[in-house]
C-alpha positions in Angstrom: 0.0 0.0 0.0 3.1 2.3 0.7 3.8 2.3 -2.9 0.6 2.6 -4.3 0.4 6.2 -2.1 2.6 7.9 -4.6 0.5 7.1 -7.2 -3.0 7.9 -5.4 -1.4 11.5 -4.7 -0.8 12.1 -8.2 -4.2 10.9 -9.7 -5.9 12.7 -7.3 -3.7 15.9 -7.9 -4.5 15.5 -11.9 -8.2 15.0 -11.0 -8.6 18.2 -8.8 -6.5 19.9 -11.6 -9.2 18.9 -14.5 -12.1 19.7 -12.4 -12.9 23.2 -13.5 -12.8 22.6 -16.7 -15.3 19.6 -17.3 -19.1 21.0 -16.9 -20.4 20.0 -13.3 -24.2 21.3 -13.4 -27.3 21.6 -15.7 -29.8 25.0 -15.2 -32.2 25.7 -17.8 -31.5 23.4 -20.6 -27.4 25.0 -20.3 -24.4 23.6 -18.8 -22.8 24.8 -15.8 -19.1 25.1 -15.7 -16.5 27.5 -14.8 -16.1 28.9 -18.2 -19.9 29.2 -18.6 -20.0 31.0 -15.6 -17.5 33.2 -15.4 -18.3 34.4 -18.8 -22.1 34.8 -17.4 -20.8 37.0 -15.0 -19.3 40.0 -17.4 -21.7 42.5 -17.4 -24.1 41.9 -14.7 -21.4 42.5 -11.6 -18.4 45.0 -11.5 -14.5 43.6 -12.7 -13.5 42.9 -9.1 -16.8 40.4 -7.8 -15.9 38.6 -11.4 -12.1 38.5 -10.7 -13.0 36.7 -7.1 -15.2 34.4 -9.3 -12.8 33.3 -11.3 -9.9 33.0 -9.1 -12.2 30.8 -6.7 -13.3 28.6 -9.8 -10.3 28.0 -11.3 -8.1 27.9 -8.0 -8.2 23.8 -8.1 -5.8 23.9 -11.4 -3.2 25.8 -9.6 -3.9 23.1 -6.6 -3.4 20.3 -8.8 -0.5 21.8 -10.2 1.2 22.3 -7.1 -0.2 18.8 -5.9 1.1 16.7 -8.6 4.7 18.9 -8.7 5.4 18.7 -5.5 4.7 14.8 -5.3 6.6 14.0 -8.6 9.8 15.7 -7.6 11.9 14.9 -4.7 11.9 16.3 -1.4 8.9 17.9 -2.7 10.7 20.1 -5.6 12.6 23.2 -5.0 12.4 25.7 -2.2 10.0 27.7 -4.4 7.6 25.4 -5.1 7.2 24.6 -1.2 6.9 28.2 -1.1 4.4 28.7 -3.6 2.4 25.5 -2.3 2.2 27.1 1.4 1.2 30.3 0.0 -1.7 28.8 -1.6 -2.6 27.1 1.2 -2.6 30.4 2.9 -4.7 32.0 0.1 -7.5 29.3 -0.3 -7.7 28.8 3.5 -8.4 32.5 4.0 -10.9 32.5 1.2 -13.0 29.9 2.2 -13.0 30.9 6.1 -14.0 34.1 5.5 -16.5 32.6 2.8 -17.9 30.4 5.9 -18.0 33.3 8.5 -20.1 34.8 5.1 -22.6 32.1 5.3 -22.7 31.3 8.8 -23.7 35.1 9.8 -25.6 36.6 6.7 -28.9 35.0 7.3 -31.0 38.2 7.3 -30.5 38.6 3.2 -29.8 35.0 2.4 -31.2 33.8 -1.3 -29.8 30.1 -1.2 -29.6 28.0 1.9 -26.4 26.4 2.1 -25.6 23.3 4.7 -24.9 24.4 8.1 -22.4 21.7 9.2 -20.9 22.3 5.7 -20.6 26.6 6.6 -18.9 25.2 10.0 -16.6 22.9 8.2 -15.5 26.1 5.5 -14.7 27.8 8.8 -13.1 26.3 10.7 -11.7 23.7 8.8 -9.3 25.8 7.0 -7.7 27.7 10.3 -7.2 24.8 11.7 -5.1 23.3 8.5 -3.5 27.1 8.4 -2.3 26.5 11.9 -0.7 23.6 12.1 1.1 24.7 8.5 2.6 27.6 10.3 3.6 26.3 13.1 5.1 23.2 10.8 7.1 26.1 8.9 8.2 27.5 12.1 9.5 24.5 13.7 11.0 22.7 10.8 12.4 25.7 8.1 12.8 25.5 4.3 15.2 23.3 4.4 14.2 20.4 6.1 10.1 20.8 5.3 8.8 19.0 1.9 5.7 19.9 2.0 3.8 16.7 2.2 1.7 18.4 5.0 0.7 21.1 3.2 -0.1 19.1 -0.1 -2.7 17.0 2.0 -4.3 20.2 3.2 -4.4 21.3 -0.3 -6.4 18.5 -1.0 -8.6 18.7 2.1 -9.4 21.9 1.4 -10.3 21.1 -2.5 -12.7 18.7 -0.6 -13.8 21.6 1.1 -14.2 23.6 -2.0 -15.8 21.4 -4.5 -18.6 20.2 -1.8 -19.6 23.9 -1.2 -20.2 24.2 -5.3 -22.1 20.9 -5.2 -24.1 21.8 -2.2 -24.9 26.0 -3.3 -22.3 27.4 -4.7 -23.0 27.4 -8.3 -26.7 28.5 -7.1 -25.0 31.7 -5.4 -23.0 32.4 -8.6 -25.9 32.0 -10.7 -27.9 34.9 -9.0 -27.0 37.2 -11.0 -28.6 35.4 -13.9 -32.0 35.2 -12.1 -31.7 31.4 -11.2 -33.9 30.5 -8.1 -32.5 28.4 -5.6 -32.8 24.3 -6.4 -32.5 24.9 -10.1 -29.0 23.9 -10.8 -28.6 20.3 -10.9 -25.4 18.8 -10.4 -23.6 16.5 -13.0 -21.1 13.8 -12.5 -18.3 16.0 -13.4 -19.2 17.7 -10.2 -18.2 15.2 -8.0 -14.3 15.1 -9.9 -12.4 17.7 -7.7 -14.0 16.3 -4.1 -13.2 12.6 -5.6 -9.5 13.9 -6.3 -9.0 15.7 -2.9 -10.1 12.2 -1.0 -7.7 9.9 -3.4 -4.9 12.3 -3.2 -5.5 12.4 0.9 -5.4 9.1 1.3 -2.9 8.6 -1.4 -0.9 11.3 1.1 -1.8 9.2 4.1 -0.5 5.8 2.4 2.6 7.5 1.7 3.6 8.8 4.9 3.0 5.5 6.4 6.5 4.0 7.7 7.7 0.3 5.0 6.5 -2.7 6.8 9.4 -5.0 7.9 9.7 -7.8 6.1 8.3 -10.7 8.0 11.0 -13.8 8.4 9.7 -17.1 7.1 12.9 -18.8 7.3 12.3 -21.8 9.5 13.9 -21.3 13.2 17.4 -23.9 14.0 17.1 -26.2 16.6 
């Protein structure tokens, strides 16, 4: 299983990676993707809400990127790439905390009812992964941190991400358009970037795991 874990990581990096750009929901007779979207949104909210958009749609192909890199080089690639891995985490984590604090306490004008233990999870989830990171960073340095950790909260958090489009997010980003809640129905493709974060976290997981001894079946001497 140790050597499968290698393996796991990487599939599951190249599936969050893909996951933006496969449609992942049907409203009114059109597909739902984070092309279609994006492009929906010119013209009916100002340059900066659509830069947000985007950056939060396509954010999983920079994951994956940084996913797959980091687990096909070794020592987890070159001090930059750690870098640039960590600052991601950094980035995403404070996107979707603050986009769970969003959901948790704007109730008064809410159009679309997301899951509450889902808000919780964006919260929290993501300071808690930020943390640990940090105090990872601080403890180990450059040098002697690969980045594994901070891969497999990369992956978490594309969890994170992808269940939050699957559960309301692509109904929030369709408001704009006029779509009332419960109209957006969710394709397979949907499902692709969660699916990658949980094979590349437990490809992560298998990984990490110390080799087993081998076992001596040599028959004892008398």
């Amino acid at each position: 299983m140790n050597r499968a874990g290698p393996w796991l990581l990487r599939l599951g990096a190249l599936l969050i990676l893909i996951s933006p750009l496969v449609p992942q929901g049907e409203s009114g007779g059109g597909r739902v993707s984070a092309g279609s979207v994006t492009s929906s949104l010119a013209g009916k909210t100002d340059a900066v809400e659509r830069l947000a958009a985007a950056a939060g749609l396509f954010a999983p192909v920079l994951a994956g990127l940084l996913i797959l890199a980091g687990a096909s080089l070794p020592g987890g690639g070159p001090a930059l790439l750690r870098l640039a891995t960590l600052g991601l985490l950094l980035a995403v984590s404070f996107a979707l905390s603050t986009l769970g604090s969003l959901l948790l306490t704007d109730t008064a004008t809410r159009a679309v009812t997301p899951s509450f233990p889902l808000s919780i999870a964006l919260f929290a989830g993501p300071l808690l992964l930020t943390g640990t990171a940090l105090a990872r960073w601080m403890q180990k340095g450059l040098h002697s941190n690969t980045g594994s950790f901070e891969r497999l909260a990369l992956a978490l958090l594309m969890i994170l991400h992808g269940l939050f489009l699957v559960d309301s997010g692509w109904s929030y980003l369709l408001l704009p358009e006029g779509i009332p809640n419960g109209t957006v129905r969710s394709l397979p493709g949907a499902w692709i970037g969660p699916l990658g974060g949980l094979i590349a976290l437990v490809g992560g997981v298998l990984g990490g795991l110390p080799p087993r001894s081998p076992v001596d079946t040599a028959a004892a001497s008398g």
